[in-house]
N, C-alpha and C positions, 0 to 999 in steps of 0.2 A: 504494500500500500504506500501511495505516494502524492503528495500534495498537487491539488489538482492545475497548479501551473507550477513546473521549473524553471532554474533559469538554465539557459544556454552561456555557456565561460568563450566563448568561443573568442573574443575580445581579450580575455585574461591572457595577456602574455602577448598577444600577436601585433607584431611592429608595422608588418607589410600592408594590410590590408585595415586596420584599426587603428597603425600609430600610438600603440601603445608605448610607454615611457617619453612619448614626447607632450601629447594634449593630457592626458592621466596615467596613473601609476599604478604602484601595487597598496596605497594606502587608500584609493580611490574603489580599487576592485575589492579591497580590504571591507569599508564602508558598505558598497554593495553587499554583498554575504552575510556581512553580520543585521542589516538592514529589512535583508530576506527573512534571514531565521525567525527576528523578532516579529517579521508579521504573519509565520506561519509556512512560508514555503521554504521546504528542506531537502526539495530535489533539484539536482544540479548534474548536469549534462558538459562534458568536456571532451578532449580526444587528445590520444600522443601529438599527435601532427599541430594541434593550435599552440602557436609559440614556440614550435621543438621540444616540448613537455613542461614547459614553464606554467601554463594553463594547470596542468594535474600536478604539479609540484605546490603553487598558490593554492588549492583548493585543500591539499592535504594539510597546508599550514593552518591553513585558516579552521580548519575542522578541528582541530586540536583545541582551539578557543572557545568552542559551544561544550555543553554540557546534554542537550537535547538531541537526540538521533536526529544523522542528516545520510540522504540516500545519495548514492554518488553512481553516476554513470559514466563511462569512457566508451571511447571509439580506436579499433586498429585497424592498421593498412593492411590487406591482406599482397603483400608482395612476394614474387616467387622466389626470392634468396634470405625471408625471415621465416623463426620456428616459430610456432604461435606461443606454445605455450611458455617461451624466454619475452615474448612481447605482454605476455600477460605480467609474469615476474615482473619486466621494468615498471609498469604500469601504477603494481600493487609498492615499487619501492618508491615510485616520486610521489602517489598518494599517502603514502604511509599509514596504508591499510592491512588488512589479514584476508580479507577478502573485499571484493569488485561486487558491487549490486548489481548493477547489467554491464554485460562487456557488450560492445555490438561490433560486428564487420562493417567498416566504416562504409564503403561501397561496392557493389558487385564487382568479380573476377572472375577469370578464365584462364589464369597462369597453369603452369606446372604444376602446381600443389593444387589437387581436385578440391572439388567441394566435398565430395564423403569425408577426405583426409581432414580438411578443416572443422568438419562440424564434430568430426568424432575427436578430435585435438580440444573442443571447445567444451565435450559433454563430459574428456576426463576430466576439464577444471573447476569444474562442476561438482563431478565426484568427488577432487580432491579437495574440493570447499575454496578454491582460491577465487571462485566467481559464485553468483545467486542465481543469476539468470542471464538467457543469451538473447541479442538482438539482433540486427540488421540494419544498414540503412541504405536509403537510395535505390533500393531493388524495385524492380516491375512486381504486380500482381504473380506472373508464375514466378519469375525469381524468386520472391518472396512463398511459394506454395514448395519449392523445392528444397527451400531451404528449410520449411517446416517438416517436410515428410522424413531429409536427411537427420535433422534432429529427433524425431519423432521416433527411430531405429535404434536410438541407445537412451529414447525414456526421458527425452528434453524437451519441453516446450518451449517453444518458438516466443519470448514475450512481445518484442515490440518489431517495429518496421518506423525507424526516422526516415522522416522526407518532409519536403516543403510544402506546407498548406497554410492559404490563410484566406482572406475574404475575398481576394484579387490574385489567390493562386488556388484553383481547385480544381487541377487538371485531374488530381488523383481519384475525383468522382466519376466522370467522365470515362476514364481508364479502368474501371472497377476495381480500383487497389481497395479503394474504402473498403466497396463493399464485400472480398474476398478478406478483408484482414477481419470483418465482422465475422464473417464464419467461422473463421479458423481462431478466433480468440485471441487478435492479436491487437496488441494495443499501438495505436499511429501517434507516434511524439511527432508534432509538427511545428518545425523549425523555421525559421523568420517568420512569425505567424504576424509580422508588421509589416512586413516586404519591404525591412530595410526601411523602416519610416516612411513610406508612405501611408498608412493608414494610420499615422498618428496626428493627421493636420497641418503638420511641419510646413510641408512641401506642399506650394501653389504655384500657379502663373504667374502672379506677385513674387512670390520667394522661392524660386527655384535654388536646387540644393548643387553645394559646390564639390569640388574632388572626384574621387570614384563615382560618386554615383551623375555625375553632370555623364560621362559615357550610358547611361544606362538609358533605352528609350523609352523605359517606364516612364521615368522622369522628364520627360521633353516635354514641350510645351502639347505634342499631340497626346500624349501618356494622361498628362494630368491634368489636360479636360476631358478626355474622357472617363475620368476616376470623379468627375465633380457630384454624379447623381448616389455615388456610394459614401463620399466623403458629408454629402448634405444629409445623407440617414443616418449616416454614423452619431454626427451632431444634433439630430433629433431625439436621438435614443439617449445619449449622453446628458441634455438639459433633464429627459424626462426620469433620469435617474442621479441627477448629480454626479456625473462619472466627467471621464474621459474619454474622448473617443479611440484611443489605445487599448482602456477598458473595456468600453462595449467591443471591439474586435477581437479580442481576447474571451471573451463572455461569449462573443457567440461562437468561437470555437470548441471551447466548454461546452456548449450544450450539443456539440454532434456525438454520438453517442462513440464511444474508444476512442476517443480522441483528448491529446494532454499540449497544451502548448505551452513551449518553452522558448521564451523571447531573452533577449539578452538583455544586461544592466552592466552599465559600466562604471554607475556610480549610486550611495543610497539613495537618491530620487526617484532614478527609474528603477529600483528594485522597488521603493513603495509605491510604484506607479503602478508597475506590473502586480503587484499582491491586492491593490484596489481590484482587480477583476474578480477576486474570490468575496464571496459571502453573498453574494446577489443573482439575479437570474435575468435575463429578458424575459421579454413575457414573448405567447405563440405567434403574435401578432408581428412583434417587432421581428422573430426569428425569419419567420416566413419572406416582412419587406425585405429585410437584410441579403435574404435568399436570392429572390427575384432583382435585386438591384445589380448583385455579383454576378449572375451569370455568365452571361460575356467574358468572365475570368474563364471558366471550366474548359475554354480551348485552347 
């Protein structure tokens, strides 16, 4: 069991793409975490690869400071000249854990080292207690069915499938991952469930956003008028509940049924930004507009 928003670290440590250590730090990410805890979310989503392991080294710090259980997840690269089970090892030393809550295969492969060899590598660490439970990410619907039946051979259930879902990305409907990951009980962590700020308001016609995301043509001036009829529901739902509209986006990912969104914080603001989405509900009405407004994403 795990609170029903996590955060994503993916930001914790990472220079290239977040500019970490130059705009924020580790006393910043620090604030984040402890900001989380206090409001109730205790799960926390990382991977070797964010930072070079700097990401699950800060998390393992930072966990030593609570006193309250905190669920910790990571991601590895399945590449064809790494052992899994020495990639779990580093994992469990830079966290400075005894055991891994979810380990996940960060994203589908096809190297040298089969998928049976993998998931059977994944169910001894399992047995030997060094993990909880196995996930995946980024897989297709059958990816993700193969990867459950190869588990399913030594007695492992398949927990999660990470992929990108959010009100302005839901191709994964469309594609019937949702509704195959409904079947088979597997629960969908969906990652940028803000698409990178845009569904926080930030980002207008008026105030286009600068750096990375000026390449992105989400972000163009065509992008974000057509985002204006999702972005005006979003703020209707938001007055009508005293939220955010990060919140209501957040909240209505919450109510798709297996589904956990884990947005990132990079400071305790937006960790108590992201924790306002728990305790409250939309109602059918609003789910429904919200529905109908997003569409248009689902391709």
């Amino acid at each position: 069991m795990v609170s029903p928003v996590g955060i994503g670290t993916w930001a914790w440590g990472d220079k290239l793409f977040w500019g970490y250590g130059d705009r924020y730090g580790a006393a910043e990410v620090e604030a984040a975490f402890q900001a989380a805890v206090a409001a109730g979310i205790t799960f926390f989503d990382t991977a070797e690869v964010y930072g070079m392991g700097e990401s699950e080294r800060l998390l393992g710090q930072f966990c030593k400071s609570v006193s309250s259980p905190v669920q910790i997840a990571t991601k590895f690269g399945p590449l064809p000249w790494r052992f899994t089970k020495s990639s779990v090892r580093a994992s469990l030393d830079r966290l400075q854990v005894e055991t891994i809550d979810l380990y996940q295969v960060h994203w589908p492969f096809s190297f040298l080292l089969g998928q049976e060899t993998l998931f059977e590598a994944l169910a001894e660490c399992v047995q030997k207690g060094w993990i909880r439970a196995v996930g995946v990410s980024n897989y297709s619907a059958d990816q993700m069915q193969k990867a459950h039946d190869s588990l399913a051979r030594f007695g492992v259930p398949l927990a999660v499938n990470q992929v990108r879902y959010s009100l302005v990305t839901r191709q994964i409907e469309k594609q019937g991952l949702l509704a195959r990951s409904r079947q088979l009980g597997v629960t969908i962590l969906a990652y940028s469930p803000l698409a990178q700020g845009l569904l926080t308001g930030k980002y207008t016609l008026d105030s286009p956003p600068q750096g990375a995301r000026s390449f992105d043509t989400r972000f163009s001036a065509k992008g974000l008028a057509k985002l204006t009829p999702v972005l005006h529901t979003l703020g209707q739902c938001a007055e009508a509940h005293d939220k955010t509209l990060s919140q209501v986006a957040l909240n209505w990912l919450m109510n798709q049924e297996g589904v956990i969104p884990i947005p990132g914080a990079k400071n305790a603001m937006q960790a108590q930004e992201n924790a306002g989405a728990m305790g409250w509900s939309l109602t059918p009405q609003e789910l429904e507009t919200l529905d109908r407004v997003s569409r248009p994403w689902m391709e």
